[in-house]
ZANU-960032 format. One line per field, with one value per residue: x, y, z of N, C-alpha, C, O in turn; residue in three letters; residue number from 1. Coordinates in steps of 0.02 Angstrom, whole numbers, plus 32768, in hexadecimal, padded with zeros to 4 digits. Atoms other than C-alpha are relative to their C-alpha. Layout:
n_u: [X ...] $
n_v: [Y ...] $
n_w: [Z ...] $
ca_u: [X ...] $
ca_v: [Y ...] $
ca_w: [Z ...] $
c_u: [X ...] $
c_v: [Y ...] $
c_w: [Z ...] $
o_u: [X ...] $
o_v: [Y ...] $
o_w: [Z ...] $
res: [ALA ...] $
n: [NUM ...] $
end
This chain:
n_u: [7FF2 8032 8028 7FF7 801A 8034 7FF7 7FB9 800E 7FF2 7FF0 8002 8010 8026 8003 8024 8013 7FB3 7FC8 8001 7FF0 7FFC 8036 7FE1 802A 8004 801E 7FF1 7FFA 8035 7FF7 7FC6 8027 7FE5 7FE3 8032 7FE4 7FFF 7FC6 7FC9 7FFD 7FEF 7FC3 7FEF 800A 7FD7 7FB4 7FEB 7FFA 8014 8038 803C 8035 803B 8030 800F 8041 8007 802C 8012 7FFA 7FD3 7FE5 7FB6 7FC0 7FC1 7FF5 802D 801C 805B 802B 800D 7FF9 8039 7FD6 7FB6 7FD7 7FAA 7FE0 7FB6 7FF1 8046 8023 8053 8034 8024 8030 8047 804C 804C 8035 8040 8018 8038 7FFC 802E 8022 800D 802F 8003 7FDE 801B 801B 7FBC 7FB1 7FE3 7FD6 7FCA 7FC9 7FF8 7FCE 7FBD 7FD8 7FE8 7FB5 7FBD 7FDC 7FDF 7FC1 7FCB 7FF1 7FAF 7FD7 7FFD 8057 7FFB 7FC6 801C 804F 7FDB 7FD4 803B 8015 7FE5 800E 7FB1 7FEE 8003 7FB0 7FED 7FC1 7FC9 7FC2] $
n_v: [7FF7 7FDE 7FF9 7FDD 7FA4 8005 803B 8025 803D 7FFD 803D 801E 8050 800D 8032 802D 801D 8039 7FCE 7FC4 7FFB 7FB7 7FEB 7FBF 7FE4 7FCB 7FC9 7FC6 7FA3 7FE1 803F 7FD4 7FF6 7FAD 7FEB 7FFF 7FE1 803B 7FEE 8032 8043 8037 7FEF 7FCF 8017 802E 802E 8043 8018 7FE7 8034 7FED 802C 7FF4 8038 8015 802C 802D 7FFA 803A 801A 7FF3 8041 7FCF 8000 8012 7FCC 8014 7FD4 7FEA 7FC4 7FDC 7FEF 7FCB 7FC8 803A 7FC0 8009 7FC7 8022 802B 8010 7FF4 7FD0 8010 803C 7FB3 7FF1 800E 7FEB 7FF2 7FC7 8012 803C 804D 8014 8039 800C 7FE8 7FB5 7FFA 7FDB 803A 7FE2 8023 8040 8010 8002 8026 8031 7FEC 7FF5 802D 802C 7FDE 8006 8048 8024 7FF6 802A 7FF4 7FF1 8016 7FD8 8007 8064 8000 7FDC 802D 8037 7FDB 7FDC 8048 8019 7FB6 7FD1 7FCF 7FB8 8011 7FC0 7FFE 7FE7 8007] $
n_w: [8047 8026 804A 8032 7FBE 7FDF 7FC4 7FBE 7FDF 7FBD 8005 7FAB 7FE9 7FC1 7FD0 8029 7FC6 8010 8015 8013 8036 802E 804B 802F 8007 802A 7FE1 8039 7FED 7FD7 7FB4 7FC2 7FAA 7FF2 8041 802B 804A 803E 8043 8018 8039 7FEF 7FF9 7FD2 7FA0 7FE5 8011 7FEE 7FB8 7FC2 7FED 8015 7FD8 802D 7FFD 802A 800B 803D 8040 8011 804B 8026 8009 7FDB 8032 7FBC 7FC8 7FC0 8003 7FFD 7FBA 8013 7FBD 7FDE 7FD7 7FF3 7FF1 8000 7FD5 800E 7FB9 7FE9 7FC2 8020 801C 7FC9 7FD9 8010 7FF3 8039 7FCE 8018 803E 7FEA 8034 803E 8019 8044 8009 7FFC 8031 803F 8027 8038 7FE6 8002 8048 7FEC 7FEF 8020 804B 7FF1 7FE3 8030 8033 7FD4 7FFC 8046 7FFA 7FE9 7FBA 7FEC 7FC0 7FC1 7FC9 7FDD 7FD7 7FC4 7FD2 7F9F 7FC4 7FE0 7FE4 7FCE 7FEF 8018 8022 7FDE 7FD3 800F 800D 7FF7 8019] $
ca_u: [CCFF CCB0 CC52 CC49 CC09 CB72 CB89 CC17 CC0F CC2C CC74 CC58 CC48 CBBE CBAA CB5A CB57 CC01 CC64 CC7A CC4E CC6D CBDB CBD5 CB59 CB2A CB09 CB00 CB1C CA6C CA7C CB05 CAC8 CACB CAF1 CA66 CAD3 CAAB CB14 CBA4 CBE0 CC0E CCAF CCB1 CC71 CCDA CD8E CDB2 CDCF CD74 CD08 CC57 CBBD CB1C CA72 CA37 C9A3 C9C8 C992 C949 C935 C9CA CA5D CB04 CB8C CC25 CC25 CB95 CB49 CA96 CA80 CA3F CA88 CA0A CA6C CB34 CBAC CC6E CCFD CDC0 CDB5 CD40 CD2A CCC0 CC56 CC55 CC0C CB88 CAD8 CA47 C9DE C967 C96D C8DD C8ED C8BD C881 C88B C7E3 C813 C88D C85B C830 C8BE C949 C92F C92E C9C6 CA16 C9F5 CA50 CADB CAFC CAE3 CB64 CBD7 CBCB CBF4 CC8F CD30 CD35 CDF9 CE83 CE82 CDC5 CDDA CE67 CE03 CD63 CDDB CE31 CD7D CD37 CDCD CDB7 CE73 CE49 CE38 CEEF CF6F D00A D0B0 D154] $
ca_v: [C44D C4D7 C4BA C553 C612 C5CC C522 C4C9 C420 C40E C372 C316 C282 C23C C1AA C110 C0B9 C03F C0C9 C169 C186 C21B C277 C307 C391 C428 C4CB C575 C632 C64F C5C8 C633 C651 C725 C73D C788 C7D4 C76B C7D7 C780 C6ED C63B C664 C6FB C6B1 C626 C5C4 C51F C4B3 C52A C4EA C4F4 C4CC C4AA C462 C3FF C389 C2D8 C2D9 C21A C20F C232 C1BF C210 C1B6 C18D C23B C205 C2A9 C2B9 C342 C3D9 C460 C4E9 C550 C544 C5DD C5CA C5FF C5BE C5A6 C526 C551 C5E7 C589 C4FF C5C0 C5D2 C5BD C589 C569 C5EA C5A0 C537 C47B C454 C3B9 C391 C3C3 C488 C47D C4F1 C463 C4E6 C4BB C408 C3FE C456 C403 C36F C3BC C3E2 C353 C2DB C363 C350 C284 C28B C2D3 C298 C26F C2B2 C25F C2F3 C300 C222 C269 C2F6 C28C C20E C294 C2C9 C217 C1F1 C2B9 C2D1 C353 C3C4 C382 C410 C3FA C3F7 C414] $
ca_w: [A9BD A961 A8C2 A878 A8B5 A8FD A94E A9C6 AA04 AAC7 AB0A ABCD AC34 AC79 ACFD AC87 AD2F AD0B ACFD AC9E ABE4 AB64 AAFC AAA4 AA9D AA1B AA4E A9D3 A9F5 AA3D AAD7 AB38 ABFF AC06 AB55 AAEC AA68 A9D2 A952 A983 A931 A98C A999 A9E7 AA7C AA91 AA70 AA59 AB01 AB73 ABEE ABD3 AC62 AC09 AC0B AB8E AB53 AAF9 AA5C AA36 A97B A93D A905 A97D A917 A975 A9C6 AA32 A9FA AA44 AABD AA80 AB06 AB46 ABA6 ABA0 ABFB ABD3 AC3A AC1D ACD8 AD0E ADC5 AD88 AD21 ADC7 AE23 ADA6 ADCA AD49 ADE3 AD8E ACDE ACC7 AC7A ABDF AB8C AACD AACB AB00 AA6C A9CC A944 A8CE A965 A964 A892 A8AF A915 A8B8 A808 A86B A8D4 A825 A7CB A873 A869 A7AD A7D1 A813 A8E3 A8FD A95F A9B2 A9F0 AA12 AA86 AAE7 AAF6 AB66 ABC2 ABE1 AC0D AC6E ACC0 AC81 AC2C ACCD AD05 ACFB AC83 ACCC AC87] $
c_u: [7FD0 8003 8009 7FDE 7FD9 7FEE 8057 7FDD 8010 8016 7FF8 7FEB 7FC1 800E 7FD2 7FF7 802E 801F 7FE2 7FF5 8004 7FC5 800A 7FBF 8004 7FEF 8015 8001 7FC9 7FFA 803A 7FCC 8013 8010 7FDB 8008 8017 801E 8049 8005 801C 8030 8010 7FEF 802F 8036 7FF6 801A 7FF0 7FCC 7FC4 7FD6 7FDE 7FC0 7FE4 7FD7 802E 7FCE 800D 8006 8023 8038 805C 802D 801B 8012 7FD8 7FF2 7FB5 7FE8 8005 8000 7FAB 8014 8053 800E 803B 801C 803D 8013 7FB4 7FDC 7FDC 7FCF 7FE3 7FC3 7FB5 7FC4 7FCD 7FC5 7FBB 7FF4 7FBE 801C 7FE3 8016 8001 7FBC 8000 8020 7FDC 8001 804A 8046 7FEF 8010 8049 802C 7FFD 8025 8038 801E 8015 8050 8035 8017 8025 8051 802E 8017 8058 8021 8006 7FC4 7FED 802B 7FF3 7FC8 8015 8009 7FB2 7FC9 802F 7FF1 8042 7FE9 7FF1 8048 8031 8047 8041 8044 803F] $
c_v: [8035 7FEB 8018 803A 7FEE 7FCA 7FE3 7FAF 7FF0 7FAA 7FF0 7FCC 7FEE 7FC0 7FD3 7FCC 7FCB 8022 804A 7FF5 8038 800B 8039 8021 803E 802F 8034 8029 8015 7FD8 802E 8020 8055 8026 8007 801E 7FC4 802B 7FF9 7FAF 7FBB 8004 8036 7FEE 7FCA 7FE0 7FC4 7FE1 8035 7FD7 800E 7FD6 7FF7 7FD7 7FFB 7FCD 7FCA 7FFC 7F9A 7FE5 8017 7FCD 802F 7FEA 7FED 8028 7FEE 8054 7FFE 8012 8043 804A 8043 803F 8001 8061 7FCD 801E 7FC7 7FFC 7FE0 8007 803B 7FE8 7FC9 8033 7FFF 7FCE 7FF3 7FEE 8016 7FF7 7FD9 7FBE 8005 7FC6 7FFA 801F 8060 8014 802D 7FCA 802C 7FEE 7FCC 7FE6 802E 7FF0 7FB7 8011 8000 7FD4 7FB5 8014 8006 7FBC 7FE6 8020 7FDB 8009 800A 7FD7 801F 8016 7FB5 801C 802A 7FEE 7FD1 8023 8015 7FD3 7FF9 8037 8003 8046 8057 7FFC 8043 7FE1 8010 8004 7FBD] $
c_w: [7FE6 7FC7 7FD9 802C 801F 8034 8014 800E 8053 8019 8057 800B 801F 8017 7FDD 8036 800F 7FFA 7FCE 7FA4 7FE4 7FDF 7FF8 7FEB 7FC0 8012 7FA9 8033 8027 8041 803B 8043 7FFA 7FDB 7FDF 7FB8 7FB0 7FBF 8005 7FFE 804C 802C 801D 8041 8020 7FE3 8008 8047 802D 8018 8002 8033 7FDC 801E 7FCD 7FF0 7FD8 7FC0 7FE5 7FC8 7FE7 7FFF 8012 7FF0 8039 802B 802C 8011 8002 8037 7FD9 8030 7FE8 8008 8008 8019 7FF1 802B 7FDE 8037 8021 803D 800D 7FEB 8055 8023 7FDB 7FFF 7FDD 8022 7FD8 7FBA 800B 7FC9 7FD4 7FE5 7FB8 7FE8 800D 7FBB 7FD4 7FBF 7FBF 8019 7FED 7FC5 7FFC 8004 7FFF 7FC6 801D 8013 7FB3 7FE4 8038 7FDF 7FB6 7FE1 8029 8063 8011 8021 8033 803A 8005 8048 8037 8020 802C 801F 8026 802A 802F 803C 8016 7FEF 802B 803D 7FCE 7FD0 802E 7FCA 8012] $
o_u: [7F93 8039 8020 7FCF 7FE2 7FCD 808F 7FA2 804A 8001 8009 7FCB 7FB4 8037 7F98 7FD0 8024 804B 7FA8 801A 7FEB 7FAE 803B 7F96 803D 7FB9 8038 7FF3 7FD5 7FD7 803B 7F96 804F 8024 7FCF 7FE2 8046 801F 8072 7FDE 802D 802D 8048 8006 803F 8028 7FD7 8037 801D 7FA9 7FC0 7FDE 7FF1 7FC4 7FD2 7FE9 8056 7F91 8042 8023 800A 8031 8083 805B 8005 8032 7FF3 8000 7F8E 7FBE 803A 7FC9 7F83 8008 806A 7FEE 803C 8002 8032 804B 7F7F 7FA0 7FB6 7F9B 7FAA 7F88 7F7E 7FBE 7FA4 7F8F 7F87 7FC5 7FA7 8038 7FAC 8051 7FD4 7FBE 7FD3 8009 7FA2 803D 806F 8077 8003 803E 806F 805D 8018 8051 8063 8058 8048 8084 806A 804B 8047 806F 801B 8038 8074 7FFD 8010 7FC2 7FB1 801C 800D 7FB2 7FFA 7FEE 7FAC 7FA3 8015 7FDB 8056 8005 7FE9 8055 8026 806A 8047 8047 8076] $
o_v: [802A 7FE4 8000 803D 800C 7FCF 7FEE 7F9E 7FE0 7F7B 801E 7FA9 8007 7FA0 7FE7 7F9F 7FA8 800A 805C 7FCC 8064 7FDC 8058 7FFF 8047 8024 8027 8021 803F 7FF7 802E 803C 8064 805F 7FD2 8026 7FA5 800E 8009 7F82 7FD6 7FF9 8036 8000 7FCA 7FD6 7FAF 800C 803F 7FAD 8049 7F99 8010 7FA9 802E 7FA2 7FE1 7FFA 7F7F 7FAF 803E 7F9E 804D 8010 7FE3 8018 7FEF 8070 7FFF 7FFC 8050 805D 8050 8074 7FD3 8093 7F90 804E 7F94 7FE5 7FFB 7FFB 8041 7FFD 7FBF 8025 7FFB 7F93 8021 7FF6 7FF6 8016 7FC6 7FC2 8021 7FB5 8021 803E 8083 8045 8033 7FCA 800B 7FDD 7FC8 7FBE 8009 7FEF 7F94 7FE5 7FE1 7FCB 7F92 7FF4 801F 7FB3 7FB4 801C 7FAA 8037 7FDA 7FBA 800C 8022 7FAB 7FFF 8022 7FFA 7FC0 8016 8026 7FE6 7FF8 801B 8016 8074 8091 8015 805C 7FBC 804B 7FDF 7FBD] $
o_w: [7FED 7FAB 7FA6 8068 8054 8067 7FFD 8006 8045 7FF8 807C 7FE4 8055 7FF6 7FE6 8025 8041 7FD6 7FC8 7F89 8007 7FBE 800E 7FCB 7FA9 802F 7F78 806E 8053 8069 8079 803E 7FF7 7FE9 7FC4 7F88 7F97 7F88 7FDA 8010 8080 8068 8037 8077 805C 7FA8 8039 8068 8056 7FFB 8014 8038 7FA7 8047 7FB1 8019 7FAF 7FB8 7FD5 7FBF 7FBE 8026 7FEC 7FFF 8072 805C 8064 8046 7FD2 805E 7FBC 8044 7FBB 7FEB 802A 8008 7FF9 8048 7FBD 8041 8032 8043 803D 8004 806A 802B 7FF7 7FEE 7FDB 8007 7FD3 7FA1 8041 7F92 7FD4 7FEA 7FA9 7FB3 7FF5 7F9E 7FE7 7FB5 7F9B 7FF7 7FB3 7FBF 7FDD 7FDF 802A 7FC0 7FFE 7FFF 7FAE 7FDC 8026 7FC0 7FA7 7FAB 8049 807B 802C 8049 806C 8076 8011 807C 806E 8059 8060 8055 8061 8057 8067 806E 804D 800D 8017 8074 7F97 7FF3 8040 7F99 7FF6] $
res: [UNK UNK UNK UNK UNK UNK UNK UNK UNK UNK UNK UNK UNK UNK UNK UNK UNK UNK UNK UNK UNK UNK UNK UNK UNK UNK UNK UNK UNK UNK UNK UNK UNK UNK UNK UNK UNK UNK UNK UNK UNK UNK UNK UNK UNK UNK UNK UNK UNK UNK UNK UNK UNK UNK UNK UNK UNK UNK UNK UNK UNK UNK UNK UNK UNK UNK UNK UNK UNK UNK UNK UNK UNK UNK UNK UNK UNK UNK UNK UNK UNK UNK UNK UNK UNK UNK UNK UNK UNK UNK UNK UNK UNK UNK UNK UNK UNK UNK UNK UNK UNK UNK UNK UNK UNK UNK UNK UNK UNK UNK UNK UNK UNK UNK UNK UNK UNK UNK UNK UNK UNK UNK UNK UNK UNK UNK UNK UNK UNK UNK UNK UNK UNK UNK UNK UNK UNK UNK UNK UNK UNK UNK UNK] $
n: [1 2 3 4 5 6 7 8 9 10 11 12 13 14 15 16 17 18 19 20 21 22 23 24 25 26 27 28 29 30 31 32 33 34 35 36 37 38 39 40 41 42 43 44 45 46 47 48 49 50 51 52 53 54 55 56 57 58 59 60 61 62 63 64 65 66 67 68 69 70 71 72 73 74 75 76 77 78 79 80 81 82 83 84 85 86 87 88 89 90 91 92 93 94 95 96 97 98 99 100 101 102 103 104 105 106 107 108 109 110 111 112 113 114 115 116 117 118 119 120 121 122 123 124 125 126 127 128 129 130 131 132 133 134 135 136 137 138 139 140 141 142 143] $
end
């Protein structure tokens, strides 16, 4: 879901150890893997339902709403085919920790994620966070 020019929301499963659940991360315009051109906007970098790798920190004190918004990505590349992004490498990124954070991202991406949760979760982003929990949502349409 994008936001607005500057942030997106990212959506994936992890392994909760009983099965699969959905959460939902934030990334902005300056987080892109290879992309240092910060005079374009959000949206120029990416479309709705593409697939996005990333790495991203939990962010602890914050209150993630029903999106189960509290990862704060790092690093994200897109592609609209994911067995490119499976190719790429962040090997050479380094980890970071809540503590590497910039104290301006994490207020941030606290304003944003409140002004996400005080908006309306869609039928239609309830409907891609299953396909994405079940990992429908990398099954191909037929006719």
């Amino acid at each position: 879901k994008i936001v607005n020019k500057n942030y997106a929301i990212g959506c994936c499963r992890i392994d909760n150890g009983g099965g699969y659940e959905t959460i939902q991360f934030l990334f902005d315009k300056l987080d892109f893997f290879e992309d240092n051109d910060n005079t374009m906007t959000l949206t120029d970098k990416i479309s709705t339902k593409e697939f996005v790798k990333f790495n991203a920190v939990r962010i602890k004190d914050v209150e993630m709403g029903e999106r189960k918004l509290m990862y704060l990505a790092t690093y994200v590349k897109v592609s609209s085919n994911p067995q490119l992004l499976h190719e790429c490498d962040f090997k050479e990124i380094p980890t970071l920790n809540t503590r590497d954070i910039s104290e301006d991202k994490l207020n941030n991406f606290k304003v944003v994620v409140k002004f996400v949760n005080a908006g309306t979760y869609g039928e239609d982003e309830k409907e891609l966070a299953e396909k994405v929990r079940t990992g429908k949502v990398m099954e191909k349409k037929t006719n």
